[in-house]
C-alpha positions as CSV (number, residue, x, y, z in Angstrom):
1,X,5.6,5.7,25.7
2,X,2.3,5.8,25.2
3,X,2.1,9.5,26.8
4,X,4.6,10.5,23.8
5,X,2.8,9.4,21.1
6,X,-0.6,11.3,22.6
7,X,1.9,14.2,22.6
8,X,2.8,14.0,19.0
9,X,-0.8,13.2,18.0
10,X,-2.0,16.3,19.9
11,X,1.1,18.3,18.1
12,X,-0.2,17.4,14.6
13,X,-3.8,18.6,15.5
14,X,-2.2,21.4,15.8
15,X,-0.3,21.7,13.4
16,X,-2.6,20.7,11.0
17,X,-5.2,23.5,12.2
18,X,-2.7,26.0,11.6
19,X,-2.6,24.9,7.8
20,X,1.2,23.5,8.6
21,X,1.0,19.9,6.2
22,X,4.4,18.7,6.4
23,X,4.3,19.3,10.4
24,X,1.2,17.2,11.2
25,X,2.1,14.2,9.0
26,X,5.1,14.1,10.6
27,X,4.4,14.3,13.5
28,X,1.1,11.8,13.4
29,X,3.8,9.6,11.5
30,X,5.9,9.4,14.7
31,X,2.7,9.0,16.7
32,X,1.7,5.9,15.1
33,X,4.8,4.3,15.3
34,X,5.1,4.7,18.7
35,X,1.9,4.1,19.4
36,X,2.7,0.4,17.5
37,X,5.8,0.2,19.6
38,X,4.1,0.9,23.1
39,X,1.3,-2.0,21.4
40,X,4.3,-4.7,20.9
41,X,5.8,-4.0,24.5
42,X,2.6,-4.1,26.3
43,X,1.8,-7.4,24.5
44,X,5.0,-8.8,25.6
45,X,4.7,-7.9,28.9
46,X,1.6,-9.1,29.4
47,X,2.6,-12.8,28.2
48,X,5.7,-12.7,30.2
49,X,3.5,-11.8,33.2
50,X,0.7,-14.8,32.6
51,X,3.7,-16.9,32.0
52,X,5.4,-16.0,34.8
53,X,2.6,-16.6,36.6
54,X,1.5,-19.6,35.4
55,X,5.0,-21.2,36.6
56,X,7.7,-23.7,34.5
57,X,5.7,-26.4,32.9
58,X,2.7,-26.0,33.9
């Protein structure tokens, strides 16, 4: 996930060299929210691992 939204970040550089507005901010727009959405999983994942870890009640 996180590759996409370096993709669509790299897209509206692009884009917005090229003078094409309504491209880039699109296109950064749907960068950041997956970029937000690859920051909630990880976060998840990473408490689910320690608390897996950790064991039941401990």
């Amino acid at each position: 996930m996180l590759s996409w939204a370096l993709i669509f970040f790299v897209v509206a550089i692009i884009a917005a060299v090229f003078g094409f507005g309504g491209v880039a901010a699109a296109s950064a727009g749907i960068a950041q929210i997956l970029f937000f959405i690859f920051l909630v999983l990880f976060v998840v994942s990473l408490v689910m691992g320690l608390a897996r870890r950790r064991g039941p009640l401990a």
